[in-house]
Structure formats: structure tokens, C-alpha cells
N, C-alpha and C positions, 0 to 999 in steps of 0.2 A: 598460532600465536604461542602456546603453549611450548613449541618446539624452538621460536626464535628467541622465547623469552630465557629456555634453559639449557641454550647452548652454550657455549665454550665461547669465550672469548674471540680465540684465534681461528676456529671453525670459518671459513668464507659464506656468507650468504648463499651464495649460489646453490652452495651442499643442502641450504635448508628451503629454500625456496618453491614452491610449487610449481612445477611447469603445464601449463594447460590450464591453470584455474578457469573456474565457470564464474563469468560477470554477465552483468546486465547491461542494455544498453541505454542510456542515457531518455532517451524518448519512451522506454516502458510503462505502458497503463499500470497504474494499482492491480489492476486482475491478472494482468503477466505476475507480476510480484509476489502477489498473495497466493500464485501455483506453484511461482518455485517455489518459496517458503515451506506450501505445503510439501512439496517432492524432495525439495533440500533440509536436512537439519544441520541448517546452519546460522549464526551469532548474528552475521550480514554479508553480505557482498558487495566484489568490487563494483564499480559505475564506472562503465568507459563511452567514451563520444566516437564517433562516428570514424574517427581516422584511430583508433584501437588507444588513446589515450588516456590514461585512470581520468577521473575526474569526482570521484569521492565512493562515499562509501553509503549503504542502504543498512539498516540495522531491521532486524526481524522486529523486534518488541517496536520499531516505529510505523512498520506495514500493520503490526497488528491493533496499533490503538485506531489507525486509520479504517480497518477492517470494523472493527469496532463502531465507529464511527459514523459509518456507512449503513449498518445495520442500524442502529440507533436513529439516524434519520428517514429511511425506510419506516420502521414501526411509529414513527412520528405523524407521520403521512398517511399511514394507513389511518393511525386513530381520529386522523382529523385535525392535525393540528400544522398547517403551513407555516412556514416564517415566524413560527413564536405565537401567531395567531390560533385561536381556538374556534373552529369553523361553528360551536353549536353556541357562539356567541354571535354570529354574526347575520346580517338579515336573510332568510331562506334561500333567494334570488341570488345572490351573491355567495351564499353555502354552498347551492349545487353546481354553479360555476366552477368554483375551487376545487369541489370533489369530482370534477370530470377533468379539472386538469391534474390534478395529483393520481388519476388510473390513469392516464395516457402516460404521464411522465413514468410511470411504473413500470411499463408494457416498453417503451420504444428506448431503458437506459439498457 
């Protein structure tokens, strides 16, 4: 950006342009993302579909609140707490239900 923002005028794109950049592909899980991110230090990258077409752009700080996000509901679950629900509120029978589905869900994402 840097370089297209403090070029010259008459300079041709082409001169400034990256050839090869490294995009993503449009179908990329969160955990492809969140590798490159960690391997790339980069701002975002491009998003291209399937026939090599841009189709937007992925911002680091947006993988990362997701990343965020992800862990935060993780630690949710571990303490007990499904869907907003607070499992040591709810009647035993129905607690250890919930706590056998929030260790599976854990194990098999």
C-alpha cells in the first residue's frame, strides 16, 4: 500500500504491483487463517474464488477477534456455561447431560 500510495503520479501500476502475491481461497476454514496470519505478518490478504478471481479482502485484526472469540467460547464451556445457560443452575440430570455434550463437542471440533 505504502508504495502505491507514494508513488508518482505517472509511474504505471504495473511497475508497483506485486506479482505472485499469496491469497486465500475463498472456502478457507478460520484455522487455515489464523496459520497464515500466524506465518504471514501481514495487514490482510487477498480472497480469491475458485476460477483465480479477487473476491475481497480478509483483515488480520478480523481473524483475530474471531480467534478470540473462539477461545472465549471454549472457556465458556469448559466452566459450565452452554448457550448463556449456567449448568450449576440447572437440575443435575439435565447438568450432566450437558456436561457430556460440551466434552464431546470439545474432542471431536
Amino acid at each position: 500500500m505504502r508504495d502505491l500510495v507514494l508513488s508518482k503520479p505517472e509511474k504505471p501500476i504495473s511497475s508497483i504491483a506485486i506479482k505472485n502475491a499469496l491469497t486465500v481461497n475463498h472456502n478457507a476454514r478460520i484455522e487455515e487463517l489464523i496459520n497464515f496470519f500466524d506465518t504471514n505478518d501481514f495487514y490482510g490478504v487477498p480472497v480469491i474464488n475458485d476460477e483465480q478471481h479477487l473476491v475481497g479482502v480478509v483483515l488480520r485484526k478480523d481473524i483475530r477477534e474471531e480467534e478470540m472469540e473462539m477461545a472465549n467460547q471454549t472457556l465458556l464451556q469448559t466452566q459450565g456455561i452452554v448457550g448463556g445457560e449456567e449448568l450449576r443452575t440447572m437440575p443435575f440430570l439435565l447438568r450432566s447431560r450437558r456436561q457430556t455434550v460440551v466434552v464431546k463437542c470439545q474432542y471431536t471440533t
